[in-house]
C-alpha positions in Angstrom: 0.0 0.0 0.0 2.5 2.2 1.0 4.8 1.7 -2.2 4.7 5.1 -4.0 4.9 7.3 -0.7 8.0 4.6 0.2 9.5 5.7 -3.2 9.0 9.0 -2.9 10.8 9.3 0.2 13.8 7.6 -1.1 14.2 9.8 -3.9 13.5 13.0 -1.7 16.1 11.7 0.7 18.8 10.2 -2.0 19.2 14.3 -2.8 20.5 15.3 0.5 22.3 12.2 1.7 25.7 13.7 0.0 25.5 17.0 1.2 27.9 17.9 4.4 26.0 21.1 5.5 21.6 21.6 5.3 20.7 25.0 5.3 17.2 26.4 5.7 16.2 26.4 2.3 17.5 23.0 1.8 15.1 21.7 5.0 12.3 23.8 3.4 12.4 22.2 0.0 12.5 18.8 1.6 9.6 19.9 3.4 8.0 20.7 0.2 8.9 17.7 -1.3 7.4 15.6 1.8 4.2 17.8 1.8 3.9 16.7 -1.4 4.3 13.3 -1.0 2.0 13.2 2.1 -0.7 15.1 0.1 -0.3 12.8 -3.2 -1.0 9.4 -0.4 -4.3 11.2 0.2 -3.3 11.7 3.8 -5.3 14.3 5.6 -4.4 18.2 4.7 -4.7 19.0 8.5 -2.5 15.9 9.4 0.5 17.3 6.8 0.5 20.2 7.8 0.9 19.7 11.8 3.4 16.9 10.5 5.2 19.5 8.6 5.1 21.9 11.0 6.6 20.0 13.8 9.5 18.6 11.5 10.3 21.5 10.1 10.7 23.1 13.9 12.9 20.8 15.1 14.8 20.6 11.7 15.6 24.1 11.7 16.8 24.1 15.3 19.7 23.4 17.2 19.0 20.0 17.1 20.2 19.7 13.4 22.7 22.2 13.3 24.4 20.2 16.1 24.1 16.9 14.0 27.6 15.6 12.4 25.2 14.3 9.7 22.3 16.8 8.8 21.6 14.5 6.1 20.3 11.6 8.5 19.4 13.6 11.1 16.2 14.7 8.7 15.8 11.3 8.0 15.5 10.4 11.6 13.4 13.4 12.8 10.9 12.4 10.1 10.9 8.9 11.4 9.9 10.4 14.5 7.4 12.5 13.5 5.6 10.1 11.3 5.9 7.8 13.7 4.2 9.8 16.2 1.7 10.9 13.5 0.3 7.2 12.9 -0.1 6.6 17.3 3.5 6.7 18.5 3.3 3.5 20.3 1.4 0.1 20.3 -1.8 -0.1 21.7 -1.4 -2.1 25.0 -4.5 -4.7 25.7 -5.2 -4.9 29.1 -8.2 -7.3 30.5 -10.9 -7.3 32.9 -10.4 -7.9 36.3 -13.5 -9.8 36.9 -14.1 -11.7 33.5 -15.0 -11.6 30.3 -13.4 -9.0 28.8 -16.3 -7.3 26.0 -14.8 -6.4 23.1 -17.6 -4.7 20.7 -16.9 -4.3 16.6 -19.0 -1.7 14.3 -18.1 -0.6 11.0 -19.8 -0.3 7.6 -20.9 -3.1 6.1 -17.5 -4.5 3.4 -14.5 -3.1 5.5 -14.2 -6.6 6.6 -15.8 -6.5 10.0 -17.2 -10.1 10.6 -13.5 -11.7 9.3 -11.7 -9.1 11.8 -13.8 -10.3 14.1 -12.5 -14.2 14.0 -8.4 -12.8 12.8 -9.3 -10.8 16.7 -10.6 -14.2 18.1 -7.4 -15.6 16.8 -5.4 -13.1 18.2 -6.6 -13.6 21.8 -6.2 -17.1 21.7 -2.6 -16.7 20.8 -2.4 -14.6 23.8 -3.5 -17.8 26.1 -7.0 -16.0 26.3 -10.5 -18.6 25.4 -12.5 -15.7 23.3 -16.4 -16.4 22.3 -17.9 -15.0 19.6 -21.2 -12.9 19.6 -23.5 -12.9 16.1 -25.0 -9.9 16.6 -25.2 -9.3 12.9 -28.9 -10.6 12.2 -29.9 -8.3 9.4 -27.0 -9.2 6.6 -28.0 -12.8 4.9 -25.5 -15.8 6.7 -23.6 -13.4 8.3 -24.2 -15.6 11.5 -23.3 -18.3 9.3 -20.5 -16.8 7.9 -19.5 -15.6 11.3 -19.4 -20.0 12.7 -17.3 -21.0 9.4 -14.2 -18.6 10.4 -14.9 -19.6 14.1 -14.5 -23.1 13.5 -10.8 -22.6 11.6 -10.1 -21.2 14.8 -12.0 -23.7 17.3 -13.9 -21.0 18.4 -17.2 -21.0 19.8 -20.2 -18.6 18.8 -23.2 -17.4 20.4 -26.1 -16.4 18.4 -30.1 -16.8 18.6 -32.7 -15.4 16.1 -34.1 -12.7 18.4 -33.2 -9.0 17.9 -29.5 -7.9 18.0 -29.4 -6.3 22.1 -30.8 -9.3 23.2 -28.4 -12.0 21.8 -25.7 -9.4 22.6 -26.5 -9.1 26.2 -27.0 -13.5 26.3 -23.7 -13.6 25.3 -22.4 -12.2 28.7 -24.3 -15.0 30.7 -23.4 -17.7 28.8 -19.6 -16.8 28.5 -19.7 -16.6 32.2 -21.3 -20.5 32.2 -18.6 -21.5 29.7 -15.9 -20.1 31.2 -14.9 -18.1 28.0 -12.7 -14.8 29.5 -12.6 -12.6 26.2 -16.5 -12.1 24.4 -16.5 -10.6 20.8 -19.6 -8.9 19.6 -20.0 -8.8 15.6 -22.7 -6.2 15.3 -24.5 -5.1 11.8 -23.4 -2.6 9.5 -24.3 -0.3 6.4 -23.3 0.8 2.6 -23.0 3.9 5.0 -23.8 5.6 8.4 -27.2 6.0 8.9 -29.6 6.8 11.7 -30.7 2.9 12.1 -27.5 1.3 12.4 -26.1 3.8 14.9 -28.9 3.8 17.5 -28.5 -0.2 17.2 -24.8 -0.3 17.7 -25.5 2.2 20.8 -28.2 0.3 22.7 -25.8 -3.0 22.1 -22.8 -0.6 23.4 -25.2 0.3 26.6 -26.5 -3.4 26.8 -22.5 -5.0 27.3 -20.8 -1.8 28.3 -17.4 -3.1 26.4 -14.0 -2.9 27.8 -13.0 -1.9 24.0 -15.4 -0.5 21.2 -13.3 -1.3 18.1 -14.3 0.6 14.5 -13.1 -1.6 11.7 -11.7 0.5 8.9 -11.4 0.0 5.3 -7.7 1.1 4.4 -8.6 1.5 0.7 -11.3 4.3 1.0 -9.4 7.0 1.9 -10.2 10.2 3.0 -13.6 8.1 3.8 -12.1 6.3 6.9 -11.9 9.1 9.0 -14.6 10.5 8.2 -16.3 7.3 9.1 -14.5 7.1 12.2 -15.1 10.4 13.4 -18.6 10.0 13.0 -18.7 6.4 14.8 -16.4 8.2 17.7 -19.1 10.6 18.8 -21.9 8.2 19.1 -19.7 5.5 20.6 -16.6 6.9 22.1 -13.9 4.7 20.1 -11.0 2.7 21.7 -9.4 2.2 19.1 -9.6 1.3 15.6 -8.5 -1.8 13.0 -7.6 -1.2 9.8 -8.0 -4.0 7.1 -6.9 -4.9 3.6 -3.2 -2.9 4.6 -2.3 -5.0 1.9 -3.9 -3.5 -1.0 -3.0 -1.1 -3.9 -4.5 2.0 -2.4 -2.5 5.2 -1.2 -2.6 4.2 2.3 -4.1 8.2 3.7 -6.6 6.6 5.9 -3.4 5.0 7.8 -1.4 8.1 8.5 -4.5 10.5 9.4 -6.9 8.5 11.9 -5.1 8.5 15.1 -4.1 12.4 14.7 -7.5 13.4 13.4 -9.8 11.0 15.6 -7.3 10.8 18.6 -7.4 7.2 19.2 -4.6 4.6 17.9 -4.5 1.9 15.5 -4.8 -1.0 17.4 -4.7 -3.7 14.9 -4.0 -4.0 11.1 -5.0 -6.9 9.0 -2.8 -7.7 5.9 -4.3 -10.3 3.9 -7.1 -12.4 3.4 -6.3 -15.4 5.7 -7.1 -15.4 9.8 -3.3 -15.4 10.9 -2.3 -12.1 8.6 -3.7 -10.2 11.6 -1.5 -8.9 14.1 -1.4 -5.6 16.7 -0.3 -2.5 14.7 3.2 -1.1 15.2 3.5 2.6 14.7 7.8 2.6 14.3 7.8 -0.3 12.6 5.6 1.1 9.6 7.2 4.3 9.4 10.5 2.6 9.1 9.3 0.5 6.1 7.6 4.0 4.4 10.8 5.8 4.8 12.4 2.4 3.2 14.7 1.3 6.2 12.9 -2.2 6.3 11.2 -3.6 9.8 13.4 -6.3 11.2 11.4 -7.0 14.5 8.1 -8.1 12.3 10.3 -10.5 10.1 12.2 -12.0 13.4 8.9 -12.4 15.0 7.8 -14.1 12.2 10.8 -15.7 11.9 10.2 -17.4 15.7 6.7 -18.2 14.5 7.4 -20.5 11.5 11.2 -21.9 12.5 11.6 -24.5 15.8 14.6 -23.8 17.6 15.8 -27.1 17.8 15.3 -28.0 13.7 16.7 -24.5 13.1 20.5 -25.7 15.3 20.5 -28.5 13.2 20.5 -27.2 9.6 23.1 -24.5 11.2 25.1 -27.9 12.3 24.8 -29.3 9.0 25.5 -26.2 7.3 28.9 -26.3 9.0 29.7 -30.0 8.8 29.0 -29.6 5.0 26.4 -32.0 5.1 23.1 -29.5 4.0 21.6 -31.9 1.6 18.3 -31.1 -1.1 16.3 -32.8 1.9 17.6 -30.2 4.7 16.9 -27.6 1.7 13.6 -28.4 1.2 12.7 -28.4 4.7 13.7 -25.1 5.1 11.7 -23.8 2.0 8.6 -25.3 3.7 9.6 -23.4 7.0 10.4 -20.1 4.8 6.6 -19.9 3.5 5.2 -20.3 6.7 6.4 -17.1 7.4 4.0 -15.7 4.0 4.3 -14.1 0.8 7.8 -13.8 -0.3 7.1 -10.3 -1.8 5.9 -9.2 1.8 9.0 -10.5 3.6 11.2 -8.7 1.4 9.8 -5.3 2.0 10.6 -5.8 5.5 14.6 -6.3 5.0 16.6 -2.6 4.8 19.0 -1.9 2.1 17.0 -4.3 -0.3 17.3 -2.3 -3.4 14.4 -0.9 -5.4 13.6 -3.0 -8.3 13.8 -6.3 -6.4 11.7 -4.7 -3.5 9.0 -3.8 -5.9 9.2 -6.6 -8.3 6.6 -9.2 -8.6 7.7 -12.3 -7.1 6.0 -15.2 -8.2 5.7 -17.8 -5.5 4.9 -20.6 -8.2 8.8 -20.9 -9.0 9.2 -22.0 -5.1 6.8 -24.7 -6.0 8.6 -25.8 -8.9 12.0 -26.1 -6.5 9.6 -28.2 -4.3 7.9 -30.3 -6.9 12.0 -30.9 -8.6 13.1 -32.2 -5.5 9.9 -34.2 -4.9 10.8 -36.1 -8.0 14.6 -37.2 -6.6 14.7 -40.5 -5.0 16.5 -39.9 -1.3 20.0 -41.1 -3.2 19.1 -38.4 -5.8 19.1 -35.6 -2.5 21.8 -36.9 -0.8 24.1 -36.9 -3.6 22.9 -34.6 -6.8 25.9 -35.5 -8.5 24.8 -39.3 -9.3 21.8 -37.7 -11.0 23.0 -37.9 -15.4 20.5 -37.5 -18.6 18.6 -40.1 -18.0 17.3 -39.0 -14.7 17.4 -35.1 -15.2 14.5 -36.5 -17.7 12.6 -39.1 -15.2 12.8 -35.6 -12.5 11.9 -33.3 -15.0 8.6 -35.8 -16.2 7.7 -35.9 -12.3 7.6 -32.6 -11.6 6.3 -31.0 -14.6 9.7 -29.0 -15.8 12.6 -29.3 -18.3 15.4 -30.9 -18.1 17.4 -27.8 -17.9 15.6 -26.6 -15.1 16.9 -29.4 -13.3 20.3 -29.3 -14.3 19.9 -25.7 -13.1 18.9 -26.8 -9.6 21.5 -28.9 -9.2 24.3 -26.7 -10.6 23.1 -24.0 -8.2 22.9 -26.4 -5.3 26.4 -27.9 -5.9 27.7 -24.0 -5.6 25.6 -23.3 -2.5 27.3 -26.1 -0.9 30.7 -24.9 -1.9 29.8 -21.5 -0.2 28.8 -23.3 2.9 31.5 -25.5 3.2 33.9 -22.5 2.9 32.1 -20.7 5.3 31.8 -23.4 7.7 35.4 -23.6 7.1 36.3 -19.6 8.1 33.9 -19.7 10.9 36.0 -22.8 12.4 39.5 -20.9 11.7 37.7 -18.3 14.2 37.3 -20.7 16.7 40.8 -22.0 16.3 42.5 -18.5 16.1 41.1 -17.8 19.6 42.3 -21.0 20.9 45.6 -20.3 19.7 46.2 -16.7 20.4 49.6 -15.7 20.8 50.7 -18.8 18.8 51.9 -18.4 15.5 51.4 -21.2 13.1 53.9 -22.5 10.9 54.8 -21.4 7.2 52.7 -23.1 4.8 51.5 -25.6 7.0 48.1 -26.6 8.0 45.4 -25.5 10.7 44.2 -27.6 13.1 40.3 -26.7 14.5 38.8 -28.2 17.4 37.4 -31.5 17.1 34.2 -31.1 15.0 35.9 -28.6 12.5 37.7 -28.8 9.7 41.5 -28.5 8.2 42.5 -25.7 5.6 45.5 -24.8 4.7 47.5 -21.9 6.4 49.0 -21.1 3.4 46.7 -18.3 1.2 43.6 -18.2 3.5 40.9 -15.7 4.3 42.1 -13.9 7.2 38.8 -12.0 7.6 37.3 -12.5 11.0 33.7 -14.1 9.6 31.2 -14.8 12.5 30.1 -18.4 13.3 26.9 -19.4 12.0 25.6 -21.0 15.1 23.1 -18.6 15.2 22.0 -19.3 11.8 18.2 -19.0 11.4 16.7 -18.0 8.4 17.7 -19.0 4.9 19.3 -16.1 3.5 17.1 -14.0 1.1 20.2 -11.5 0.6 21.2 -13.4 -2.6 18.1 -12.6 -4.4 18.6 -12.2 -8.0 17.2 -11.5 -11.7 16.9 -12.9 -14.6 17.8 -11.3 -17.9 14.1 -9.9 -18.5 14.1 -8.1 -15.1 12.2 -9.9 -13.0 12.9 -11.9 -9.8 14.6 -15.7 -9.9 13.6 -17.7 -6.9 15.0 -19.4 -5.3 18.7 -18.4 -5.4 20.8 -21.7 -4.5 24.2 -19.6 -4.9 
């Protein structure tokens, strides 16, 4: 979503990286250029110009002027600032002291509201919490329907009856009491857009469970719209907070960086694609960062410690420096890799990742081909690539619906991959050694012993670049990214 504003604020701060000294007209046509951009991402007049404002007062102070970089001392006051701007810090959930927790949704009927509602139920559970669901919603066809279906991809219970929307609202209390459910999550009706109705109804359920949090759940795509939306909902229901949805779309992302300043309540939660788990609490830092291009590390190690097992992820870092990493071990970290989503997603999260390969299209269909290639190899075949000739590239290639040069791509790329780990392995061994033998020097042109476990290389010619270990290997290393010759992204990169 936030793709154009992202490239705008590279180019805008690419200008001034190489200057030594910012003077006030420089700041001011950086501000221009950021007004700009802010305006162009349909973010809120009032909301650029307070942002503006604010940077442009501490960028013009002694705070830059003291600065041995000017250059990234804009960048980091922006950061700030826009940070600030989108809610300055994560929304903290707190719970009930005498259970359940009430946790009431509204929003217009499309932004997303009854799927929010079971990502939220999702949510809690991964918090240790045992959330009910509430189908308040009687008035949309199935939406009580629709409403059990998510719930059970969840093994969540709902609570519904065919009565009137207060009542089944207020039944919900009692019975999540009886069941012992600690977190209640009321779905309530919405609209094509605010009307009288819908808002009386969403108050007299408000009044009926007196929530511990009123959630509005916002369309990211409409713009301008959302906070006009939420101001409205705020003054009939008084707003915790609100969830944006579809964060993941095409749009210019304004609703984003003008709710929280102009409805003065924070983003609590952003969904970012279509399935339950791509739902998570929404990190003001961490989005700026990614807008002003500098990548959001925590998000990607999070998700990181979601998809990889400690244990399985010490031993591919073992056999990475045994040189042992077979297409088996390979595989299995491919499978752990798209746990973690959308390849295109995870790379806007990495800093320094340059342009083009940030924005291109990557195709997660070539990852399946990898998969279906080494699907085809018998286990002597993944062990050992070299044993596999003509014959069998063929026999592989049949199986997995590919050529035959595909497969002796594969392979090739594979045998060089293991090259690279082996010397790697090697180097981070002649660390190990080097500190066992400080003081000693070895002899001329003789050989290196490493502690039992390692390897021996030769003294003689050697990298005597102090390369780190790779115990703490976790993630496959998505560095190495490449393209093709028309442009576009070649995955995966085995070198």
């Amino acid at each position: 979503m936030f793709e154009a504003l992202s490239d705008r604020f590279e180019g805008i701060f690419s200008r001034i990286r190489g200057r030594g000294r910012l003077s006030e007209d420089d700041v001011d046509e950086v501000l221009r250029e950021i007004r700009l951009a802010l305006l162009e991402a349909d973010v809120n007049f009032a909301v650029v110009k307070n942002l503006v404002s604010r940077i442009r007062q501490r960028a013009i102070g002694d705070e830059l002027s003291a600065a041995l970089n000017p250059a990234q001392q804009v960048v980091k006051i922006v950061n700030e600032e826009l940070t600030a701007s989108l809610g300055g810090e994560t929304m903290r959930v707190t719970y009930a002291s005498k259970p359940p927790t009430v946790v009431l949704m509204a929003g217009l009927q499309g932004a997303g509201k009854t799927t929010t509602t079971a990502k939220l139920a999702r949510w809690f559970k991964s918090q240790g919490r045992n959330p009910i669901l509430v189908g308040a919603d009687l008035q949309r066809p199935a939406a009580v329907e629709q409403l059990r279906t998510l719930a059970g991809q969840v093994d969540v219970p709902v609570y519904s009856e065919p009565t009137d929307p207060v009542t089944v609202a207020a039944g919900a209390i009692a019975q999540a009491r009886e069941l012992g459910r600690d977190v209640v999550i009321v779905d309530t009706a919405g609209r094509l857009a605010i009307d009288e109705e819908m808002m009386g109804q969403v108050r007299q359920i408000s009044e009926a469970v007196t929530p511990d949090y009123t959630f509005l759940v916002v369309d990211a795509m409409t713009g301008q719209d959302a906070v006009t939306v939420a101001e409205a909902f705020h003054q009939t229901l008084e707003l915790d907070g609100v969830i944006l949805t579809k964060l993941d779309g095409d749009a210019r992302g304004g609703a984003a960086l003008s709710v929280k300043e102009v409805v003065g309540r924070p983003i609590a939660f952003a969904s970012t694609g279509e399935k339950l788990e791509d739902f998570d609490q929404f990190h003001p830092d961490r989005l700026a960062s990614r807008i002003l291009g500098m990548g959001d590390m925590l998000t990607l190690i999070e998700k990181a410690e979601e998809a990889y097992e400690e244990e399985e992820a010490e031993q591919a870092a073992a056999k990475i420096l045994e040189g042992t990493f077979t297409l088996d071990d390979f595989l299995e970290q491919m499978q752990q890799l798209k746990k973690m989503g959308p390849l295109t997603g995870l790379m806007g999260m990495l800093p320094g990742v340059p342009k083009e390969v940030r924005d291109a299209e990557i195709d997660d269909r070539q990852v399946a081909r990898v998969e279906a290639m080494i699907r085809s190899m018998t286990p002597e075949e993944r062990t050992t690539p070299t044993v596999i000739d003509g014959s069998r590239r063929a026999r592989i290639a049949t199986g997995s619906g590919t050529s035959p040069n595909q497969v002796s791509e594969l392979v090739k790329q594979f045998s060089e991959m293991q090259k690279v780990m082996k010397r790697l392995g090697g180097m981070g061994s002649k660390k190990i050694s080097r500190k066992g033998k400080k003081g000693k020097k070895g002899k001329k042109g003789g050989g290196r012993t490493t502690p039992k476990g390692g390897r021996t290389t030769p003294g003689k010619g050697s990298d005597q670049g102090s390369v780190p270990a790779l115990g703490d290997l976790r993630l496959p290393d998505l560095s190495e990214l490449g393209l093709d010759d028309g442009g576009n992204p070649q995955l995966p990169r085995l070198k």
